[in-house]
ChimeraX commands (.cxc) that place a marker at each C-alpha (Angstrom):
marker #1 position -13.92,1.46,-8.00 radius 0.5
marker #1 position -11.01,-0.65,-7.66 radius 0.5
marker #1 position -10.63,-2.78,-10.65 radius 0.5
marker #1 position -12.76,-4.09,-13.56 radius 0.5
marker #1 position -13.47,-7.15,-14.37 radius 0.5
marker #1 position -13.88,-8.51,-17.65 radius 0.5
marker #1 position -15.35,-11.67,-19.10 radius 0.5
marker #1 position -12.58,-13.17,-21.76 radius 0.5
marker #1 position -14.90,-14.73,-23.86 radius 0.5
marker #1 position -18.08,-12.12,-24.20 radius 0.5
marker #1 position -15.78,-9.15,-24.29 radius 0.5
marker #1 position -13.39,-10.52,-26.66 radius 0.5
marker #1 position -15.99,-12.03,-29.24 radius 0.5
marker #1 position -18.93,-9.87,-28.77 radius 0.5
marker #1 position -17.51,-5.98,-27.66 radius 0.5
marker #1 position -14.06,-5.61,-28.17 radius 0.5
marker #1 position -14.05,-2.49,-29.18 radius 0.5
marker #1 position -16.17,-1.10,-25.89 radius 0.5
marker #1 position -13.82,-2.95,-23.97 radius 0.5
marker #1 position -10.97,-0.98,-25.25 radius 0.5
marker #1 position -12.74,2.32,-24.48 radius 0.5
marker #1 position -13.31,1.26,-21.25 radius 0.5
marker #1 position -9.75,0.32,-20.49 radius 0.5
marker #1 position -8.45,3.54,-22.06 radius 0.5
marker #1 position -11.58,5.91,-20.37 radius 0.5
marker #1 position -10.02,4.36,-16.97 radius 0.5
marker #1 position -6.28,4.28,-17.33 radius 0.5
marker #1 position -5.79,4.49,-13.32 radius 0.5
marker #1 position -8.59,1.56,-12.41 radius 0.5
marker #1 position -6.74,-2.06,-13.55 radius 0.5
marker #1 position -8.77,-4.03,-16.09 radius 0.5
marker #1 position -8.71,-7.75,-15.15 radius 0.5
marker #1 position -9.85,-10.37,-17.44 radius 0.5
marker #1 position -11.34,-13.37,-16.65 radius 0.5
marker #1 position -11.26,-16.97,-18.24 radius 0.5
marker #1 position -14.05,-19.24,-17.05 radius 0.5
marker #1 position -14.13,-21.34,-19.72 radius 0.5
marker #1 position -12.41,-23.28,-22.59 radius 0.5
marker #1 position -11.35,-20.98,-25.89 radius 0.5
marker #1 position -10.31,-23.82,-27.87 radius 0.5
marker #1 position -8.02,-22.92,-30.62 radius 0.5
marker #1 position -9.10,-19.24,-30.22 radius 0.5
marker #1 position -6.31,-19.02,-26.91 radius 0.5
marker #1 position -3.87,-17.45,-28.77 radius 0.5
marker #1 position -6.11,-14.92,-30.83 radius 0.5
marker #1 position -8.06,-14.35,-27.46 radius 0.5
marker #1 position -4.51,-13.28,-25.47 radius 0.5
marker #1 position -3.44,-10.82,-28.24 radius 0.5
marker #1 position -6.61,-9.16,-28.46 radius 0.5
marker #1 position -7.13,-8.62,-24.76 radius 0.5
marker #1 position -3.34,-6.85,-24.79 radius 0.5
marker #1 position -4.49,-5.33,-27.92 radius 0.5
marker #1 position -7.53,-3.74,-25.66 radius 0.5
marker #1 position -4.86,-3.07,-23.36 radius 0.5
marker #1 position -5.36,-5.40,-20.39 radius 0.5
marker #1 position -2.66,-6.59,-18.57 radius 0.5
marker #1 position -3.96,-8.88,-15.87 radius 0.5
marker #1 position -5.04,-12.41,-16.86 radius 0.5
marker #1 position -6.98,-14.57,-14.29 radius 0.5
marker #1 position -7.61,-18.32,-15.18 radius 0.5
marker #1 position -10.55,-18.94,-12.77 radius 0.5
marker #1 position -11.18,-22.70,-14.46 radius 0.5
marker #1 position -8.57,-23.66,-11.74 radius 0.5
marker #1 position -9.87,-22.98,-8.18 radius 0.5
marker #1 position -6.34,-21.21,-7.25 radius 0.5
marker #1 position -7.32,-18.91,-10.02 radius 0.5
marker #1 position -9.97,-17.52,-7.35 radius 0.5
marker #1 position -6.99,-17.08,-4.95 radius 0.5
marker #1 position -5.21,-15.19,-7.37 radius 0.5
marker #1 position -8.01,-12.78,-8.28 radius 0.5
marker #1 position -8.69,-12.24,-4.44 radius 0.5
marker #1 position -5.02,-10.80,-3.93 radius 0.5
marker #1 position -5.21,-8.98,-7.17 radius 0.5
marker #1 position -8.11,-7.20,-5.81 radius 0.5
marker #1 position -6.38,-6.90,-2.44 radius 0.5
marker #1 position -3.30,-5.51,-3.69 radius 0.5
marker #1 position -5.57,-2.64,-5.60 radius 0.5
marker #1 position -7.82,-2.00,-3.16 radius 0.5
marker #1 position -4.61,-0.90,-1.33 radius 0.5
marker #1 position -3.40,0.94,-3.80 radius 0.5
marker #1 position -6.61,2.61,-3.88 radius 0.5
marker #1 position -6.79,4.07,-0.48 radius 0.5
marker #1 position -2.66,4.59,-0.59 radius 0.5
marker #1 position -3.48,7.46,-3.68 radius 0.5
marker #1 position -6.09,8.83,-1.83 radius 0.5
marker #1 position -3.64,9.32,1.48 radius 0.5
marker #1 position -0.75,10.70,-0.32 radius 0.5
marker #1 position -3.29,13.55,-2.34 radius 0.5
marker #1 position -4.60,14.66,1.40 radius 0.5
marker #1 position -1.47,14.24,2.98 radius 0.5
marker #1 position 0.44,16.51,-0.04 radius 0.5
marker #1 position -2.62,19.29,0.35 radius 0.5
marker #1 position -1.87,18.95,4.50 radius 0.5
marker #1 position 1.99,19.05,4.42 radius 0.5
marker #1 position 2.70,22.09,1.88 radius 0.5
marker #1 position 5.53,23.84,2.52 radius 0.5
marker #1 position 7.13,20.83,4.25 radius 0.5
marker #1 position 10.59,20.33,3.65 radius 0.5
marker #1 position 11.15,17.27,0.71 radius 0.5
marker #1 position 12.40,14.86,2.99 radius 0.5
marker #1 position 10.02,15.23,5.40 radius 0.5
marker #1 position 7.20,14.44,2.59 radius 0.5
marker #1 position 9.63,11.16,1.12 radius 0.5
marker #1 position 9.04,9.74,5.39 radius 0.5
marker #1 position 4.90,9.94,4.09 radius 0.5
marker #1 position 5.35,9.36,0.85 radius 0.5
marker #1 position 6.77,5.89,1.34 radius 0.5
marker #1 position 4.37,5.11,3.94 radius 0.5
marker #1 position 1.68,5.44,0.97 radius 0.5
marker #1 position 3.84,4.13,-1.85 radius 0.5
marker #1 position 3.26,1.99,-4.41 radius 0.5
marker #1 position 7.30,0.74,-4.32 radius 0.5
marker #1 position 6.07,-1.75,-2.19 radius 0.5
marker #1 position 4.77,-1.57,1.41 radius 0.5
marker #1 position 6.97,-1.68,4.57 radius 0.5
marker #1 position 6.03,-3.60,7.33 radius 0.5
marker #1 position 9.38,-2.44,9.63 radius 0.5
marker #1 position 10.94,0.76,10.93 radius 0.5
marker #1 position 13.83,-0.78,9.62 radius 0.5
marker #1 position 12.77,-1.56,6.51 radius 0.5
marker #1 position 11.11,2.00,6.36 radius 0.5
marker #1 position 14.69,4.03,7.05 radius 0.5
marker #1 position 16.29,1.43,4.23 radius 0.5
marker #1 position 14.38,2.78,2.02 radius 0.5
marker #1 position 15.23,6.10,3.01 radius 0.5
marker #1 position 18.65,5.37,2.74 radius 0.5
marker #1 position 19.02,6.74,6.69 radius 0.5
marker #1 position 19.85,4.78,9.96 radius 0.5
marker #1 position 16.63,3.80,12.32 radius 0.5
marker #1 position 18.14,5.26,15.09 radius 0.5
marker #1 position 18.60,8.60,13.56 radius 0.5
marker #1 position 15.36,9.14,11.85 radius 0.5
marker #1 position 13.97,7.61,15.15 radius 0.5
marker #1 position 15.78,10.31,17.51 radius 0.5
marker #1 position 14.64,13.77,15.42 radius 0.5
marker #1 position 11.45,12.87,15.65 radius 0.5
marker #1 position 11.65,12.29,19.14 radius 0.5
marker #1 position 13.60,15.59,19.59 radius 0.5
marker #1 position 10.79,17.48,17.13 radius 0.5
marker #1 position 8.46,16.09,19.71 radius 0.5
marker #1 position 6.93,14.24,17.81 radius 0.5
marker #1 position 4.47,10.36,17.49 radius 0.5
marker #1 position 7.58,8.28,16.83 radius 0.5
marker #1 position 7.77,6.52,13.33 radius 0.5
marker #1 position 6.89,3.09,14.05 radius 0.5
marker #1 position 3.61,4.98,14.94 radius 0.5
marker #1 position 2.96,6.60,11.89 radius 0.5
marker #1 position 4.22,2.74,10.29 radius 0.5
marker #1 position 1.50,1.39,12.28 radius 0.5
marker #1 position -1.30,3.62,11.74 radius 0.5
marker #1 position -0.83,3.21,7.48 radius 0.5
marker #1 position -0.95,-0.64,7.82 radius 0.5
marker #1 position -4.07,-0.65,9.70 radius 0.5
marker #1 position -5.18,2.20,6.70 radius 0.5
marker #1 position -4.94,-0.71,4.25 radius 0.5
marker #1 position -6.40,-3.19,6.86 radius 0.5
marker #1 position -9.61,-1.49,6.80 radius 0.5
marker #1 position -9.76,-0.90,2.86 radius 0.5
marker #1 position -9.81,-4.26,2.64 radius 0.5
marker #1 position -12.08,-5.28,5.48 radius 0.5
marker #1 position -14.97,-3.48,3.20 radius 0.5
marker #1 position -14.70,-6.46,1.21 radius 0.5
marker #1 position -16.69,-8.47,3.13 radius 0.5
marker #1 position -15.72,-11.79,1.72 radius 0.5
marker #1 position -12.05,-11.24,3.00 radius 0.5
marker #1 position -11.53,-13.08,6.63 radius 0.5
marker #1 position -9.29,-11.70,9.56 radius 0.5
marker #1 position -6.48,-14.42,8.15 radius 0.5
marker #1 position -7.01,-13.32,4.87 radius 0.5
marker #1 position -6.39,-9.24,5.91 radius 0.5
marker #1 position -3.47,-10.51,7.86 radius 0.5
marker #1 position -1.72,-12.46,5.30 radius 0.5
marker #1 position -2.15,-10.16,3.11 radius 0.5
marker #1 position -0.59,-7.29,5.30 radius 0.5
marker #1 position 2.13,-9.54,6.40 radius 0.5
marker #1 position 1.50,-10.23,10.08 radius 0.5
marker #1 position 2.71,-13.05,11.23 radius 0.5
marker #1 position -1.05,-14.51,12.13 radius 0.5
marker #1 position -4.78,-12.99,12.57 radius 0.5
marker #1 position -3.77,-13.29,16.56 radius 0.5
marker #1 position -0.62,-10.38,15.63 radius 0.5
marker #1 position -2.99,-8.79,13.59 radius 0.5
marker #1 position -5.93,-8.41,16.34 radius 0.5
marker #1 position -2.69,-7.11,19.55 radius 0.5
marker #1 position -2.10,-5.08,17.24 radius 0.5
marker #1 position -5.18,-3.21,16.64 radius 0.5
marker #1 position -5.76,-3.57,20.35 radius 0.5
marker #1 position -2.63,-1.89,21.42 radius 0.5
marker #1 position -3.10,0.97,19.24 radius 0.5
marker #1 position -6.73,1.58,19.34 radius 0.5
marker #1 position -8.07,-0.36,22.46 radius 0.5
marker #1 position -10.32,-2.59,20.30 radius 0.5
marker #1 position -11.17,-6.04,18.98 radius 0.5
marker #1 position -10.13,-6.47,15.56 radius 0.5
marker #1 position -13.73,-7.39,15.08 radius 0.5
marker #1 position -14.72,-3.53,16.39 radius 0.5
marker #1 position -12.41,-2.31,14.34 radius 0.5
marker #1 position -13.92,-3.95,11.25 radius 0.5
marker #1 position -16.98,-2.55,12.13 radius 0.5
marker #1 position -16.01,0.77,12.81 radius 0.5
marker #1 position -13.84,2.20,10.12 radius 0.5
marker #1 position -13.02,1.41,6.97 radius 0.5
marker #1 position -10.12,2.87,4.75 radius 0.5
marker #1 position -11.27,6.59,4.50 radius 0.5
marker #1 position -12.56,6.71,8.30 radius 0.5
marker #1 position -9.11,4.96,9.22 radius 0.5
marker #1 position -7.48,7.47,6.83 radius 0.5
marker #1 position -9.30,10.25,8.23 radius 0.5
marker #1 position -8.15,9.32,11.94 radius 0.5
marker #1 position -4.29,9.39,10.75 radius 0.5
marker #1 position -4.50,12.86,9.90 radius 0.5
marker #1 position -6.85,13.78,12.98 radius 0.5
marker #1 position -4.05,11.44,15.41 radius 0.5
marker #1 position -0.90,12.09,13.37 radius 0.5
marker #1 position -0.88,14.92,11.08 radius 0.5
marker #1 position -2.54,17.61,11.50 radius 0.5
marker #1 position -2.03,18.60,15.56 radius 0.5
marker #1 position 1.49,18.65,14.18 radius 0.5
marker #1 position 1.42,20.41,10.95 radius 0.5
marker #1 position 3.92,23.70,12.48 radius 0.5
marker #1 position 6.40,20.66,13.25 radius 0.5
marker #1 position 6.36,19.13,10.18 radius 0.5
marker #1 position 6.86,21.98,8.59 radius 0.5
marker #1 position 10.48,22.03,10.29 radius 0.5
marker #1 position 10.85,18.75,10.32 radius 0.5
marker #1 position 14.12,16.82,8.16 radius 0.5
marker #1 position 14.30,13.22,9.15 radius 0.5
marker #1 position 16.57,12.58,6.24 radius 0.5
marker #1 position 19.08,15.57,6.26 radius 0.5
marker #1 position 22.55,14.54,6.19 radius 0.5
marker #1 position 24.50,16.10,9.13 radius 0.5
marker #1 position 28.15,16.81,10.38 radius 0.5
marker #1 position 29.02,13.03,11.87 radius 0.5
marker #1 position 25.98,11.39,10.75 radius 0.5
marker #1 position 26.65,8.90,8.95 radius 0.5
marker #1 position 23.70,7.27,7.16 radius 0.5
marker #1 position 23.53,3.42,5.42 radius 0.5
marker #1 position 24.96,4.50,2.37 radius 0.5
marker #1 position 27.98,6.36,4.14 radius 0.5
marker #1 position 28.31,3.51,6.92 radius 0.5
marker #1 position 31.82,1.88,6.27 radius 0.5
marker #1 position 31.88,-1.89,5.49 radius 0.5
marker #1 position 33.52,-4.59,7.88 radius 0.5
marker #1 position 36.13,-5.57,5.64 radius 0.5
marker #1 position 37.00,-2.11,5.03 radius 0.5
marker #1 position 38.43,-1.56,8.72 radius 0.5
marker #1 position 39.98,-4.69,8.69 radius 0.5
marker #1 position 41.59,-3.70,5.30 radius 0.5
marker #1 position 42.96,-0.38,6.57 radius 0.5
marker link #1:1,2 radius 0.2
marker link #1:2,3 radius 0.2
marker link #1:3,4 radius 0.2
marker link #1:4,5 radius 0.2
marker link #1:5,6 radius 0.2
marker link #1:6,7 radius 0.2
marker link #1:7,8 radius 0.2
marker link #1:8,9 radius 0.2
marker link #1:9,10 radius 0.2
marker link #1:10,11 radius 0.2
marker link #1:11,12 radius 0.2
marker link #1:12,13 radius 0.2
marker link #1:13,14 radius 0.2
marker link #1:14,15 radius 0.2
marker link #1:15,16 radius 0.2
marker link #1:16,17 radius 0.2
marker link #1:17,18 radius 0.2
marker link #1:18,19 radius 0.2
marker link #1:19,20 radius 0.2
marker link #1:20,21 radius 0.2
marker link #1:21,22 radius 0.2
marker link #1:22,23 radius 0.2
marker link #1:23,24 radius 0.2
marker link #1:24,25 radius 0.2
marker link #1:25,26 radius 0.2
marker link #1:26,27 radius 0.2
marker link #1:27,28 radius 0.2
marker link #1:28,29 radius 0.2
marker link #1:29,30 radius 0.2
marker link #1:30,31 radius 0.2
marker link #1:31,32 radius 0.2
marker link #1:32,33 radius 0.2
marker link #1:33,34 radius 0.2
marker link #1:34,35 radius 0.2
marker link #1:35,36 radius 0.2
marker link #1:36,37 radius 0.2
marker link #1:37,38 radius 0.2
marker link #1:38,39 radius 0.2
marker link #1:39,40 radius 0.2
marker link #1:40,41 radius 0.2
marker link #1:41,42 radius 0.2
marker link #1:42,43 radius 0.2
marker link #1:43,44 radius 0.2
marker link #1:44,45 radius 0.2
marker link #1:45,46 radius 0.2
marker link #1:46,47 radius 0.2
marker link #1:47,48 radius 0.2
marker link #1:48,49 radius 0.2
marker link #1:49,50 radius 0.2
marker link #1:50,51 radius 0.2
marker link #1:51,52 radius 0.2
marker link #1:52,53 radius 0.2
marker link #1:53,54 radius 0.2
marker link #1:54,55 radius 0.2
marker link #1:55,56 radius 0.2
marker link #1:56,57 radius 0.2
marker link #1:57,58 radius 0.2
marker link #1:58,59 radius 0.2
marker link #1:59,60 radius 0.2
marker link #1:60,61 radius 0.2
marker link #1:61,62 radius 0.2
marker link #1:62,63 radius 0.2
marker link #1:63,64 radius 0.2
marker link #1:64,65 radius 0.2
marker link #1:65,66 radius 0.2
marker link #1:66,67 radius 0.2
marker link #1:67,68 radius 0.2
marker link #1:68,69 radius 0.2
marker link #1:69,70 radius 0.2
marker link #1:70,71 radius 0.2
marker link #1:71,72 radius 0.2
marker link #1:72,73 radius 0.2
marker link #1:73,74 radius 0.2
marker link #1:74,75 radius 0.2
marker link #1:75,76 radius 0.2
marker link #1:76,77 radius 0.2
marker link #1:77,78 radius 0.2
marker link #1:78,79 radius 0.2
marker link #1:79,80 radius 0.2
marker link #1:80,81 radius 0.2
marker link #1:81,82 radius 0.2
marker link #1:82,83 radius 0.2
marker link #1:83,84 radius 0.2
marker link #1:84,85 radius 0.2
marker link #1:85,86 radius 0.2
marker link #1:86,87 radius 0.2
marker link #1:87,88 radius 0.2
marker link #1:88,89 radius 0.2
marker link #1:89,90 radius 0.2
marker link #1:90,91 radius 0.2
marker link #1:91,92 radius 0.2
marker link #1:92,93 radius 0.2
marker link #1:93,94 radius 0.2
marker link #1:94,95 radius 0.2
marker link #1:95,96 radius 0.2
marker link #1:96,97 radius 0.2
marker link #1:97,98 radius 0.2
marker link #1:98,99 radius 0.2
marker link #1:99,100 radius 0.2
marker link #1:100,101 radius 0.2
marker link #1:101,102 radius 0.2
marker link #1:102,103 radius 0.2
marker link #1:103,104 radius 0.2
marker link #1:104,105 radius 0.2
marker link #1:105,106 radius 0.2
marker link #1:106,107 radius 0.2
marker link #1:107,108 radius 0.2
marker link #1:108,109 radius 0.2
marker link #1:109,110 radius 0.2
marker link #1:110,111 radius 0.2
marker link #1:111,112 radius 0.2
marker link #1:112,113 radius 0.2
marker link #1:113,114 radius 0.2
marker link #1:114,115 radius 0.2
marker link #1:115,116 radius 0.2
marker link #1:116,117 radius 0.2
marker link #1:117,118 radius 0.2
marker link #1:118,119 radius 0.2
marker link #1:119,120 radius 0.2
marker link #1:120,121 radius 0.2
marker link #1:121,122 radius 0.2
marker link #1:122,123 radius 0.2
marker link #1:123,124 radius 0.2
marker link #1:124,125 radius 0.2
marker link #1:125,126 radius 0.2
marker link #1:126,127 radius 0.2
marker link #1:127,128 radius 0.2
marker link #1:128,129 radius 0.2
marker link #1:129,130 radius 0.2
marker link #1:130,131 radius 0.2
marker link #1:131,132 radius 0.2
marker link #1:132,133 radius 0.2
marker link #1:133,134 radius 0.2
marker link #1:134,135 radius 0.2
marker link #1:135,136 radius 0.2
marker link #1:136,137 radius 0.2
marker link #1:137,138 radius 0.2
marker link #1:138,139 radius 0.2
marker link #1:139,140 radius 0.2
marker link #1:140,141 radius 0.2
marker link #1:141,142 radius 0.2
marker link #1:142,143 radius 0.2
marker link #1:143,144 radius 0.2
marker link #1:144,145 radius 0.2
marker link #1:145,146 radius 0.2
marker link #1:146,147 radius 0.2
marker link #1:147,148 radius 0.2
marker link #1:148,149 radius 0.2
marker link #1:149,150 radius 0.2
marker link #1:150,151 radius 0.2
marker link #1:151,152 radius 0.2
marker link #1:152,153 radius 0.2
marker link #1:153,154 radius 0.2
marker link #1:154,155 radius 0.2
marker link #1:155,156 radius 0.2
marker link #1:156,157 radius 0.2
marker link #1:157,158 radius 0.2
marker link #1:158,159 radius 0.2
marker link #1:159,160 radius 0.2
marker link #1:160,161 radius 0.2
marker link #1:161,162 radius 0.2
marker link #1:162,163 radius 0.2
marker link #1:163,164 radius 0.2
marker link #1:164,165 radius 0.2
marker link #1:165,166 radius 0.2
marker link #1:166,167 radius 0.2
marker link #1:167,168 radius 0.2
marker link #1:168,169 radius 0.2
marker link #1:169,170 radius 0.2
marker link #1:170,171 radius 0.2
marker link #1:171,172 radius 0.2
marker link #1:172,173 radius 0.2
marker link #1:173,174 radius 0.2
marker link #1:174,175 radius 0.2
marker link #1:175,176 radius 0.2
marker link #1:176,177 radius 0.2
marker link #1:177,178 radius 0.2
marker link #1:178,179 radius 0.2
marker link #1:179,180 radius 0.2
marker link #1:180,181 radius 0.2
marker link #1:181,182 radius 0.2
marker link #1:182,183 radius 0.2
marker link #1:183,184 radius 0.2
marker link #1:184,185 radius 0.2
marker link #1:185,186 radius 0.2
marker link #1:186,187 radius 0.2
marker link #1:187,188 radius 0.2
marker link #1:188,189 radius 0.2
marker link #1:189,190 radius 0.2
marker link #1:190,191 radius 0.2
marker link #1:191,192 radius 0.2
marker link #1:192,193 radius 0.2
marker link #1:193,194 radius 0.2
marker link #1:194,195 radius 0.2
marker link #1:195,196 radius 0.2
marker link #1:196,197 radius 0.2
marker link #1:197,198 radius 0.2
marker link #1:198,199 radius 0.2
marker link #1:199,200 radius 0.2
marker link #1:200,201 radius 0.2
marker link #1:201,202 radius 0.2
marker link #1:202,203 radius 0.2
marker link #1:203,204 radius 0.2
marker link #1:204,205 radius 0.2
marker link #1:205,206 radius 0.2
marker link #1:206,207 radius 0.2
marker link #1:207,208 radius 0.2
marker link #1:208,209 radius 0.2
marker link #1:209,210 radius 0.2
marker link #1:210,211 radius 0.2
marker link #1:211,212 radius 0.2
marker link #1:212,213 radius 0.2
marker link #1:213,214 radius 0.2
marker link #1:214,215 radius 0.2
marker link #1:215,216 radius 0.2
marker link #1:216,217 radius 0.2
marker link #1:217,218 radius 0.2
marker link #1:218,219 radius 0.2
marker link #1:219,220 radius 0.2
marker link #1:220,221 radius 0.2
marker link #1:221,222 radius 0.2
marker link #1:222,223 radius 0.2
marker link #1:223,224 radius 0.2
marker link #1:224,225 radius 0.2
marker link #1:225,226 radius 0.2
marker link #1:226,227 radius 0.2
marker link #1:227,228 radius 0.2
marker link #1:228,229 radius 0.2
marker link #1:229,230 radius 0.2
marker link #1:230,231 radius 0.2
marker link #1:231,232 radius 0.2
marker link #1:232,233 radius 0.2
marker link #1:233,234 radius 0.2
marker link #1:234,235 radius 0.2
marker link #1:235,236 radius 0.2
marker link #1:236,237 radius 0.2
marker link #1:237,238 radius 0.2
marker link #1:238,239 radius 0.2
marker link #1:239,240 radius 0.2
marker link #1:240,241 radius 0.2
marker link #1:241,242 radius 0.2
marker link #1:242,243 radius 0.2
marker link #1:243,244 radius 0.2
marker link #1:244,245 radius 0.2
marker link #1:245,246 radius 0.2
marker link #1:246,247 radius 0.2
marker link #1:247,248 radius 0.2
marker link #1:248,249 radius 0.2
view
């Protein structure tokens, strides 16, 4: 279960106190409540009393860009959904990795905010591209724009299982740049139509196959693995001199 989804005016006027047991019973699943119709003077009362039951997500579906909104509220927890799921397996799979090592996965999985870039990835890791890219190479190793790649398409088929969501809508979502991207790039990393791929996995199956691809023939590397380690003449982003500070000197 993803979210839940509440009705503003039976839940508020008829069961608030279920409501609230619900919410608290749940305190991982987001409780999203829904306003379909006119409250009158009762707006105000009706706001406090939903925060007072301890929802936090309001969706005014009387507008029909309130149905937009709800759509990429449930996309953006049905991600986070599979992402906990990955980073529970992936902690039981990589024990006794070194800490950096399990910050690379960890942020694939995170809910910081995805990362649609090796770039963006080694950023956040506070570490140049080109160096996390090259120890992985040398720890022979699927390079990390692989591993990048395989976690997007994770999410992609989490949220094909909602089977009002279109190809567009998957890709937007995920940032591609258009349902074309989206479909070369399933093809060059699994040899399939995007359609196939809908059909074929969803987010545990996809899940499943980055552990089968990714992980686990490479669990005795991991182990050794420290993308992140500072070294002797490394230098990484944070240690990377500015351009005004040569000119300076």
């Amino acid at each position: 279960m993803s979210a839940i989804l509440l009705s503003v005016n039976r839940c508020v006027s008829e069961e608030p106190a279920r409501m609230a047991a619900i919410v608290r019973e749940f305190p991982r699943i987001p409780a999203v409540a829904l306003l379909s119709a006119h409250t009158g003077a009762r707006n105000a009362e009706t706001v406090l009393a939903l925060g007072n039951c301890g929802v936090r997500a309001l969706v005014d579906v009387r507008d029909p860009s309130g149905w937009g909104r709800l759509r990429e509220l449930l996309g953006t927890e049905a991600s986070r959904d599979v992402d906990r799921l990955m980073s529970a397996n992936l902690r039981a799979d990589l024990e006794g990795a070194p800490e950096d090592c399990w910050r690379f996965f960890e942020l694939l999985f995170s809910n910081e905010g995805h990362v649609a870039t090796v770039r963006q990835l080694a950023r956040r890791l506070q570490v140049l591209p080109s160096t996390m890219t090259s120890r992985f190479f040398r720890a022979r190793l699927p390079a990390p724009k692989r591993y990048l790649a395989y976690a997007r398409l994770i999410r992609a088929a989490r949220l094909f299982e909602n089977t009002g969501l279109s190809l567009a809508d998957v890709a937007n979502h995920l940032d591609y740049s258009s349902p074309q991207s989206f479909g070369r790039h399933v093809r060059s990393l699994l040899r399939m139509t995007a359609g196939e791929f809908r059909q074929r996995y969803d987010g545990e199956r996809m899940g499943e196959r980055f552990r089968q691809d990714l992980v686990l023939p490479y669990l005795a590397r991991l182990c050794s693995l420290r993308p992140l380690a500072v070294r002797s003449g490394i230098r990484t982003l944070r240690q990377a001199p500015r351009p005004d500070a040569k000119a300076a000197a």
